[in-house]
N, C-alpha and C positions, 0 to 999 in steps of 0.2 A: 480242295484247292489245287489247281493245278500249276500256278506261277513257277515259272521253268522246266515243269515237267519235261521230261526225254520221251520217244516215240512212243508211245503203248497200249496201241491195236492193231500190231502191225499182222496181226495174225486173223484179221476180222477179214471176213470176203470183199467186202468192200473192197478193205486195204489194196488187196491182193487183185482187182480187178484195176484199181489207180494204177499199181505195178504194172499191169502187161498193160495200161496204155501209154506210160510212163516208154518200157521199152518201145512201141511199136513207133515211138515220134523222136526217139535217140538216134543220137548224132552221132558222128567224130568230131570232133570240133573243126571249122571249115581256116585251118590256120593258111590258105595260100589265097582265101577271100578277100577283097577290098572292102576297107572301114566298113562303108553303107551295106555290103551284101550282110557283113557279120552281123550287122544293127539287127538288118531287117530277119535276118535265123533264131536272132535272140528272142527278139517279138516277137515272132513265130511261134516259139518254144514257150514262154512265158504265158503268151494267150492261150494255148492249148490247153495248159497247166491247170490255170486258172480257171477255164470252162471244165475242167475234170474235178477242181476239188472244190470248185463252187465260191470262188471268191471272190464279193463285190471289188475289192479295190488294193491295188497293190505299189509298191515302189521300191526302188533297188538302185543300186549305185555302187560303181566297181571302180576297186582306186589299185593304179599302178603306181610301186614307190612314191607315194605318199598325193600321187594325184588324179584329180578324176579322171579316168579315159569313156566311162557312160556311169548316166544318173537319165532315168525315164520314171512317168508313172503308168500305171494302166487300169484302165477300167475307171470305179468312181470312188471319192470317199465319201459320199454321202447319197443315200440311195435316192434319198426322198426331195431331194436342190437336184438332184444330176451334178452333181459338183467332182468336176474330173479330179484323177490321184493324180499329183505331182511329185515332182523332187521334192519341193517343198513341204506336201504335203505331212503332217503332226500328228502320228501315233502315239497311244502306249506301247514302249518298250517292254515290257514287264520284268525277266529276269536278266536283260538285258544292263541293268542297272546292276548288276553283283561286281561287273569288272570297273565302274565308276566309285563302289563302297574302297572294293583292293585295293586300288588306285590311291583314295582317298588316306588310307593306313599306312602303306607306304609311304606317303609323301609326308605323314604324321612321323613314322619310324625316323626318314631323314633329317627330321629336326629334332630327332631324342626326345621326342614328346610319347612315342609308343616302341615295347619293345616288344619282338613277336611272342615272346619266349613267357610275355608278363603272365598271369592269371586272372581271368574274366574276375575276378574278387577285388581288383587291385582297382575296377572303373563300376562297379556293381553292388549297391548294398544288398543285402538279405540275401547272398546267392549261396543254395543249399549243398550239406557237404560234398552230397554227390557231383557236385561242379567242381569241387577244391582244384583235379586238376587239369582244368580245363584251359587252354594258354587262346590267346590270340590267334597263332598259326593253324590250332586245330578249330578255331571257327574260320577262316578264310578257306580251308582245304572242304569244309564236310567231312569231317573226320570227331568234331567233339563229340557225337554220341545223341547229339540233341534232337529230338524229334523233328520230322521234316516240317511240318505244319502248324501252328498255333492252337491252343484249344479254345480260348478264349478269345476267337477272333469274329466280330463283326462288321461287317463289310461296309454296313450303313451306318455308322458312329463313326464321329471323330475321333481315336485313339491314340492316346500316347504311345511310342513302341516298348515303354517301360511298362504300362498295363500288360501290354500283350508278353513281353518277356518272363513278368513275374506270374502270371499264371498257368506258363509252363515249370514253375520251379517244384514242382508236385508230382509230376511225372516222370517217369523213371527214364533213365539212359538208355537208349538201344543197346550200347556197348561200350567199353573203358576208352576216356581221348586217347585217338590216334591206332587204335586198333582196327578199324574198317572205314568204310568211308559211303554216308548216307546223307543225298540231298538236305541239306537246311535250310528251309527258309528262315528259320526263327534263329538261326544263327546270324545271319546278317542281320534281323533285326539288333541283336546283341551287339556285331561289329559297328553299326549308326549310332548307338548311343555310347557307344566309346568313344568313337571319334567327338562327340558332342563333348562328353568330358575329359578328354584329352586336348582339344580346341579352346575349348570355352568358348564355342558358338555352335546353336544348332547344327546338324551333321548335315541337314540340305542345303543350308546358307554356304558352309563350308566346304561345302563340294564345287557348288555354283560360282563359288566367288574364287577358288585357287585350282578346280582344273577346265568349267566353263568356261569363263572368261580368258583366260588363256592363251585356252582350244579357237576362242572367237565363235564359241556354238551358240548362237544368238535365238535361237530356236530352240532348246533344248530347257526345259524345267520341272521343276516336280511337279505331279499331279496335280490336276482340281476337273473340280466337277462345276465350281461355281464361276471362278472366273474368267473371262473372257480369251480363247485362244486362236489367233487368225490360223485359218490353214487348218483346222482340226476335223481329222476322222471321225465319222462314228462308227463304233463298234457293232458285229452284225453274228448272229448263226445262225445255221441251217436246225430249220425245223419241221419235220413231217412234211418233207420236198418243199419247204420255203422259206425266205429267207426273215429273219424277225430282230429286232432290236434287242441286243446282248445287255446285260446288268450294268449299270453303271455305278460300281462302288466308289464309295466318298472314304472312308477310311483310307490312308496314306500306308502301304508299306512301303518299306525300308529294301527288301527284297526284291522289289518291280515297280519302283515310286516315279521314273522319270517319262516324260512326255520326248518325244526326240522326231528329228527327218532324218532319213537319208545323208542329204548333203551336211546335215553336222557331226553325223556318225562320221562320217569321212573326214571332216575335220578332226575328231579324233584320233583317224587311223592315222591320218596326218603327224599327230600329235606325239606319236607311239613312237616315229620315225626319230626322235630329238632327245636332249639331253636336258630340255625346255625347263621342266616339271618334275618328272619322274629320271632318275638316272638311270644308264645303262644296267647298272649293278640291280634293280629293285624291278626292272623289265624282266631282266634274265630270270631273277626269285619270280615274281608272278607266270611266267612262263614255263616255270619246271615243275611235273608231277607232283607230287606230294609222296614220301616215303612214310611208308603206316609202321607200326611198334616191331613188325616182323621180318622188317627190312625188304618187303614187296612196294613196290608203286602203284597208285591208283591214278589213274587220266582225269587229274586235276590239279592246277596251280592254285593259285590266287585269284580268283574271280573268272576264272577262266578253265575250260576242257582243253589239254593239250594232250594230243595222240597224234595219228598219224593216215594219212591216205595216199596211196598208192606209193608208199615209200616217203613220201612229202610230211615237211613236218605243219602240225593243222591246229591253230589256235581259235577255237570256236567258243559261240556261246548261243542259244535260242531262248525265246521268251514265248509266254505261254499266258494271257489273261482275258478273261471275257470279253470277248469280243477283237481279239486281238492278238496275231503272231509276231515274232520279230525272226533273225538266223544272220548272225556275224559268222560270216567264214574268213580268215586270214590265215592265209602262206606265207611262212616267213622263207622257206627255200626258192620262192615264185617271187616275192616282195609284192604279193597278190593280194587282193581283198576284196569281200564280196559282201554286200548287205541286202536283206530284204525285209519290207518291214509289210504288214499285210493289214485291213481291217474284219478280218474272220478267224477266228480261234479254231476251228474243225480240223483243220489241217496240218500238219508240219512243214515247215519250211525250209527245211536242210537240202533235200533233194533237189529243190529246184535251186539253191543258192549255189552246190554244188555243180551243177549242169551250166549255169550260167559261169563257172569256175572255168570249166572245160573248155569252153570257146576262145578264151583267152589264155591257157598254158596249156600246152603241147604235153604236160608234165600229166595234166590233170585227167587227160583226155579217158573216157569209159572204155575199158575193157570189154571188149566182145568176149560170147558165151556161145558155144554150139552144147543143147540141153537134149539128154535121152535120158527113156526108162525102160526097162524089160521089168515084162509079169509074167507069171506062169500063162501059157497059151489057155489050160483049162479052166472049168469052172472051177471055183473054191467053194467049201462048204463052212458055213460063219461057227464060227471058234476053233478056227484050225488058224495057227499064224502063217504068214504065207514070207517068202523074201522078194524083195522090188529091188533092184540094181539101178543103180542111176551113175551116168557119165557126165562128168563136163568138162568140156574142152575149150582151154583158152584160146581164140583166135587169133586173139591183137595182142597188147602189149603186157608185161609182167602182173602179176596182182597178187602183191599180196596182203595177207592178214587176212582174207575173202573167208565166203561164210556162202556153203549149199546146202538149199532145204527141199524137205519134201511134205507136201500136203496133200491130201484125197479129200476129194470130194464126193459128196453122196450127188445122185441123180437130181437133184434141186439146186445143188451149186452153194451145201454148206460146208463148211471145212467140219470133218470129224477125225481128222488125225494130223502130227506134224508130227518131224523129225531133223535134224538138223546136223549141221558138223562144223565149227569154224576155227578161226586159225588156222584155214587153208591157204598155203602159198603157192600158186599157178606160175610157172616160167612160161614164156613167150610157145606159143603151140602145146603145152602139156596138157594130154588128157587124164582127168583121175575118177574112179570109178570107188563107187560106196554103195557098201549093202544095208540095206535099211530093211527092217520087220512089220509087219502088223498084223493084229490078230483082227477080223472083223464078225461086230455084234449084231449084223442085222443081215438079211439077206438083200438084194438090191444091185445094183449098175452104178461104177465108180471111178473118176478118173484120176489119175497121177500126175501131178501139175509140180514142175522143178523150179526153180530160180536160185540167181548165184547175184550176193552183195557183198558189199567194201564191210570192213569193221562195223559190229554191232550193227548191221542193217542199213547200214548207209554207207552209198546209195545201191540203187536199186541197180546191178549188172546186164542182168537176162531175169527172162521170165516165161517157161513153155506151159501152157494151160493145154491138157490132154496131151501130155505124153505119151501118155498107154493106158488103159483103158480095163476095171477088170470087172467079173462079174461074182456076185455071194450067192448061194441057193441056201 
């Protein structure tokens, strides 16, 4: 299951050919453009996108200080009507729903109905001792230990998320609450049925009805497969170069349960802006890292990935579900925000939410990259390790936290080696040079291909394919 999964093929050639078409259509952001030229770069930018990673239908909507300044759709949501994507248009969100569970607990917490600190035991019957101390806070962080995925989960049943909770209670801990910090989805399952008995109303009704309604997200609900939804996507992936109707599961998680637009995301963001619902005090806690047992932090709040880019402080989240991507980016230093919600799961959507980030703050804007490698001028003979020198040179503006890699490729254009260095910080014009090894097992013709990105690979900086070029006898 991949519901919220984070990027992970970024190392597949494919990936890595997205990337240098990625840079070859990169911008500066056109900050001294008129409205419409920016429209039309944005379009520009987004169809390119689109036609690179194959996706039938998209939408996006960018809210300054709490209001739209663009909501477009592109392409289709429905391949087989022609039925264009709108704002309007109603995807699965998938784990885009984690920051509506938090939300939901907090607002529980506020009325001393939930305390973070409580034990899943305290809203949980049967839960096994190795749960004993497992609190609230460490299911909202990813930190209780809990397996990322359900084992008893099927997709085509109607499930209780107490079925599915209690058939993880057999399965051992990754590691003690609060000691590391690993994806859960089955955690949030846990967090929905708390909130249900801490409420005493189902946890979806209860979401729908004190932060939906609210929000005024009129468009925004949980799943179904059966009932009737206007404006609704269908979900699509690529298969053996074409494009095919993605699964449609009936089972309800808790983890990626809600249907949503564009424009009610932004009612949200909207939402985030106030003192309406959630108080400033419970924004701040969902907004702040999570400190693990060893007093290190991990780049996660409460329902939310909170780090950082290009100095800029970045409260994100992406969703991941058959047939279907999501990517909330929110600056809270820009008072920025950015959504994009897609009907094809194949891709990720961070980079281009990113890039559409770019055109409108000055702050966000990409970093240029001048990329070199030196190789031994001779031939090499395969199992002798040889050294590859690689440079990069900031051109444009500061970058840090960045991350330079190096990849070879064989004479067919498959990756057989990588090496990498991050937690690089680039001042304005600094060049930094790094020696990287490999030993090569095969004889053959092989190129050195560089690229330099933001934190954890996102996004994509530069990207030189044949840098230098070497040969194995």
């Amino acid at each position: 299951m991949k519901d919220g999964a984070r990027i992970n093929s970024r190392w597949s050639q494919a990936h890595m050919m997205r990337c240098a078409l990625l840079i070859a259509v990169a911008f500066s952001a056109p900050f001294g453009y008129s409205q419409s030229e920016k429209s039309r770069a944005v379009d520009d930018y987004i169809k390119r996108r689109m036609r690179d990673l194959h996706i039938p239908g998209l939408s996006m909507a960018v809210v300054k200080e709490g209001k739209i300044i663009a909501a477009k759709g592109y392409g289709v949501a429905n391949l087989e009507t022609n039925t264009p994507a709108t704002p309007g248009t109603v995807y699965k969100t998938a784990s885009l729903s984690k920051p509506f569970i938090a939300a939901a607990v907090l607002l529980l917490k506020q009325e001393g109905k939930i305390n973070l600190d409580d034990k899943v035991s305290k809203y949980l019957d049967g839960t096994p001792d190795t749960w004993k101390e497992i609190t609230v806070r460490h299911l909202l962080t990813h930190t209780s230990g809990i397996v990322r995925d359900p084992s008893d989960y099927h997709p085509y049943d109607e499930q209780e998320p107490t079925e599915v909770i209690k058939a993880v209670y057999s399965v051992p801990l990754s590691f003690q609450p609060g000691e590391k910090w690993l994806y859960s989805n089955v955690g949030y399952y846990v967090l929905a049925e708390i909130i249900t008995k801490a409420s005493g109303e189902p946890w979806n009704h209860f979401i729908a009805e004190r932060l939906f309604m609210p929000a005024h997200m009129t468009s925004t609900r949980t799943t179904t497969v059966s009932e009737i939804v206007p404006n609704r996507a269908t979900g699509y992936q690529q298969r053996d170069n074409r494009m095919v109707n993605a699964e449609n599961w009936i089972a309800v998680r808790p983890s990626g349960a809600f249907l949503s637009t564009v424009l009610d995301l932004a009612k949200w963001d909207a939402f985030l802006y106030s003192d309406n619902v959630l108080s400033a005090a419970s924004r701040k806690m969902m907004w702040t890292p999570v400190t693990l047992n060893d007093k290190k932090s991990a780049d996660y709040g409460f329902g939310w990935y909170v780090d950082s880019l290009l100095g800029r402080t970045r409260i994100h989240h992406e969703g991941q579900f058959p047939g279907f991507r999501s990517d909330y980016e929110r600056f809270e230093d820009d008072k920025l925000t950015v959504i994009v919600l897609a009907n094809c799961d194949d891709a990720s959507l961070e980079s281009v939410a990113l890039k559409i980030a770019s055109f409108y703050a000055p702050t966000l804007a990409t970093p240029q990259f001048t990329l070199s490698a030196e190789v031994p001028i001779h031939a090499i003979t395969k199992g002798n390790p040889l050294t590859i020198k690689i440079t990069a040179q900031d051109e444009g503006k500061a970058a840090p936290d960045s991350l330079v890699e190096m990849e070879i490729w064989d004479a067919s254009g498959n990756s057989v080696y990588k090496q990498h260095q991050e937690d690089e910080n680039f001042s304005t014009g600094q060049a930094k040079t790094y020696t990287f090894s490999w030993t090569p097992t095969k004889a053959g013709n092989y190129t050195v291909n560089v690229g330099t990105y933001g934190p954890k690979w996102t996004p994509s900086y530069a990207w030189r394919v044949k840098a230098a070029t070497i040969t194995v006898n």
